[in-house]
C-alpha positions in Angstrom: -42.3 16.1 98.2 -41.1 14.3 94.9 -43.4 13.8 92.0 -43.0 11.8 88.9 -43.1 13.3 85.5 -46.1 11.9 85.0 -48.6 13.3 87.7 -51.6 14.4 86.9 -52.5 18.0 86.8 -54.8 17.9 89.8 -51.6 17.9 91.8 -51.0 20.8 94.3 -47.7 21.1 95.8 -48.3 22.7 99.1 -46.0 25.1 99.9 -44.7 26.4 103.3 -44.9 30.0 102.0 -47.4 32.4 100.7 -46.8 34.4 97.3 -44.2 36.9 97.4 -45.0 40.1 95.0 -43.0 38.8 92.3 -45.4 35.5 92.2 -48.5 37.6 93.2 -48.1 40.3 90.3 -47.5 37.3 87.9 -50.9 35.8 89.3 -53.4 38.5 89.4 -51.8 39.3 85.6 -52.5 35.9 84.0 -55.7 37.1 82.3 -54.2 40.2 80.8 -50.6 38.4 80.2 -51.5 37.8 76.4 -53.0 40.6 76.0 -49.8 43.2 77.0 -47.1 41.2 76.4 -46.7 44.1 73.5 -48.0 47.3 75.3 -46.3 50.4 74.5 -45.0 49.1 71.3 -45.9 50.5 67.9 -47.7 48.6 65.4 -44.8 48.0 63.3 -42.8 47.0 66.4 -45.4 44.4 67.6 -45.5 42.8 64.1 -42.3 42.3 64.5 -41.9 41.1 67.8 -44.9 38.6 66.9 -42.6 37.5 63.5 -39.8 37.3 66.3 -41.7 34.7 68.5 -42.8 32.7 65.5 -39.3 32.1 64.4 -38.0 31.5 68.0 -40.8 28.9 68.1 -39.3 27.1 65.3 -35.9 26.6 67.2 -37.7 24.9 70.0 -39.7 23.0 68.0 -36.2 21.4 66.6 -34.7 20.8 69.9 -35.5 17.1 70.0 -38.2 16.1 72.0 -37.9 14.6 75.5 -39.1 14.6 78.9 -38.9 18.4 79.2 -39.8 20.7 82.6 -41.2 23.9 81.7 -40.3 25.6 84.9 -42.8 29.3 85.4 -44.7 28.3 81.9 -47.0 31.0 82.6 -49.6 31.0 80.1 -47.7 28.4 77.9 -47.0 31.1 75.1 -43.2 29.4 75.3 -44.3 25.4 76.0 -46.5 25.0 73.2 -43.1 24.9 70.8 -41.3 21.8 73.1 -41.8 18.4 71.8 -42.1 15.3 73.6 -43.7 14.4 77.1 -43.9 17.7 78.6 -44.2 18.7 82.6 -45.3 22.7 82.7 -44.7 24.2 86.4 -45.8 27.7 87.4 -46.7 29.2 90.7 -49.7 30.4 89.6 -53.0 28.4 89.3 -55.0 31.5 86.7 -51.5 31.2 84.5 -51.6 27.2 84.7 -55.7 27.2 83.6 -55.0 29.3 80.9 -51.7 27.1 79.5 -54.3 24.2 79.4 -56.2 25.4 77.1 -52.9 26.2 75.3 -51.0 23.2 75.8 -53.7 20.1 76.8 -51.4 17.3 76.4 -49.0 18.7 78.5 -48.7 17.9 82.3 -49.4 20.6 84.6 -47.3 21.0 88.0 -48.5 23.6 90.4 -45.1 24.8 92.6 -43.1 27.1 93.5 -39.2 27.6 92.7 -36.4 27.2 93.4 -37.1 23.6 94.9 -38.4 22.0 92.2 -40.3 18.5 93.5 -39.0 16.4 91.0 -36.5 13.4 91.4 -32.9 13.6 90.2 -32.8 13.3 86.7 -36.5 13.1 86.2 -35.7 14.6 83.0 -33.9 15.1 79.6 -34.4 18.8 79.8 -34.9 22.0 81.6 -36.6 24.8 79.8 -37.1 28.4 81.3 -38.3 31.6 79.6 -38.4 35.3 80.6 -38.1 33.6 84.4 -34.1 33.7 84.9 -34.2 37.2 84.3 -36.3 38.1 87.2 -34.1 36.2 90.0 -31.9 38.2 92.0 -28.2 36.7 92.3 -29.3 34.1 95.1 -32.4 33.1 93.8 -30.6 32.6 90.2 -28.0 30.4 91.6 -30.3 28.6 93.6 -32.3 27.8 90.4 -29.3 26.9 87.9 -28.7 24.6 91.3 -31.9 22.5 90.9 -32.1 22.8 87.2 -29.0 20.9 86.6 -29.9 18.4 89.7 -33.3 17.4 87.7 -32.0 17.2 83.8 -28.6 17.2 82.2 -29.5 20.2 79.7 -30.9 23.7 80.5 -32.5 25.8 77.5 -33.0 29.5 78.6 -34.8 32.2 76.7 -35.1 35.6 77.9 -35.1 39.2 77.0 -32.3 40.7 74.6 -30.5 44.0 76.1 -30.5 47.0 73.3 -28.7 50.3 73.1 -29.9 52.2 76.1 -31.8 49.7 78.3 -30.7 49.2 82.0 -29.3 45.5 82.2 -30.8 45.1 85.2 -32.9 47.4 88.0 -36.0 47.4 89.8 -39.5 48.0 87.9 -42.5 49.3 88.2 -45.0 47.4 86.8 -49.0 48.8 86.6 -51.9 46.1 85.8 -54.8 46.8 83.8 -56.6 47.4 87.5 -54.4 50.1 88.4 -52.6 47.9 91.2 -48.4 48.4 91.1 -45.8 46.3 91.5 -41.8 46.1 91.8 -40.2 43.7 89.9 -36.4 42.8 89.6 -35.7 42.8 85.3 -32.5 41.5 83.6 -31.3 41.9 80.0 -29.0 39.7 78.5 -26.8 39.7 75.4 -26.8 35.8 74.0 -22.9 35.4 75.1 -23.9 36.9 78.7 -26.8 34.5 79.3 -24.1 31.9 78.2 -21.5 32.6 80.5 -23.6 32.3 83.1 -25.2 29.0 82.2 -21.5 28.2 82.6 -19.6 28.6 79.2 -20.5 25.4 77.4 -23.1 24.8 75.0 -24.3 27.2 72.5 -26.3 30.2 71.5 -30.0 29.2 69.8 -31.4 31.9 69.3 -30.4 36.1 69.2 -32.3 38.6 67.8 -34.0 41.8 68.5 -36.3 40.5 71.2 -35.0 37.4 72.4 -32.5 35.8 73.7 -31.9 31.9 74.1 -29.2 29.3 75.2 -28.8 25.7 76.0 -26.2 24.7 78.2 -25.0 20.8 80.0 -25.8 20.4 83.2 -22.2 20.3 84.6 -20.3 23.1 82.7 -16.7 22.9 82.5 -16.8 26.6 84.0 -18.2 28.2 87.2 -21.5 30.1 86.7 -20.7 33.2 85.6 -23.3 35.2 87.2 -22.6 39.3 86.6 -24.6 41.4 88.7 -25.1 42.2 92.2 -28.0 41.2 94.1 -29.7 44.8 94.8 
């Protein structure tokens, strides 16, 4: 099922499958999501990671503005930085009611990934945060697949890798209710999240915390993905 970029929000996208865990810890976290995005961090830590986010914000807010997908918006912490027309997609309808409050004049897509229901070349640009990082190898290539079929430029932000982190494993993950999870979690340097967007394009953003690239939508390169699918 196609849609336009400019379908209302009351569109569903029925899908063929249920949630798997990754989606339904995602879902049944969406009212806490704000709240621990900073748990376990020290109160000078979490200043920091907030002065972090405000100046990643201001990189996205120079990236020109466009017809932009925001593909697993979440609570639309990320969107409410991208100018232009924007389309925010997320699996989950509690993450999608809160991003409306967050982002109102934003359209709001309700589907799963990787098939995204969009045309080719619906748009100017792709935008994904702290999403790429939780595909396994298949899913990820699967993704970088439809991302460069519906919009010539892909902007990735995810989570920085520091001295002692795993780059990647299996986590557990414990909601405020006492319900557990396991959930796949990558780290990237800046240069490793380029590489696998293909080689081309550049670095925005690489600090502490974060992690961001934009890259064409037909690199010059392969996809350099690094890891093994567990």
């Amino acid at each position: 099922m196609a849609c336009s970029a400019t379908d209302a929000w009351s569109l569903v996208v029925v899908l063929s499958w249920g949630m798997g865990e990754r989606e339904d810890y995602y879902d049944r976290r969406a009212a806490e999501y704000d709240e621990t995005v900073t748990d376990g961090l020290d109160a000078e830590t979490a200043a920091a990671f907030a002065r972090e986010l405000a100046a990643l914000g201001r990189v996205l807010k120079a990236l020109p503005p466009g017809r932009v997908l925001d593909v697993a918006c979440g609570t639309g912490l990320f969107a409410q930085y991208l100018r232009g027309s924007v389309v925010a997609l997320d699996r989950s309808e509690r993450m999608l009611k809160i991003a409306r409050t967050r982002i109102p004049a934003a359209q709001l897509v309700r589907a799963g990934v990787p098939a995204l229901p969009f045309g080719d070349a619906t748009f100017d640009r792709l935008f994904t945060s702290h999403f790429y990082g939780h595909l396994v190898q298949t899913e990820g290539m699967a993704f970088l697949a439809e991302a460069r079929r519906v919009a010539p430029e892909l902007v990735v932000v995810d989570t920085a890798a520091y001295e002692g982190v795993r780059p990647d494993g299996w986590q557990e993950r414990v909601l405020r209710d006492g319900s557990r999870y396991t959930i796949y979690k990558r780290h990237f340097t800046a240069e490793g999240l380029l590489a696998e967007l293909g080689g081309d394009g550049e670095v925005l953003f690489a600090r502490r915390f974060f992690v961001a690239a934009v890259a064409p939508a037909i690199p010059s390169g392969n996809s350099g993905w690094r890891r093994e699918e567990p």
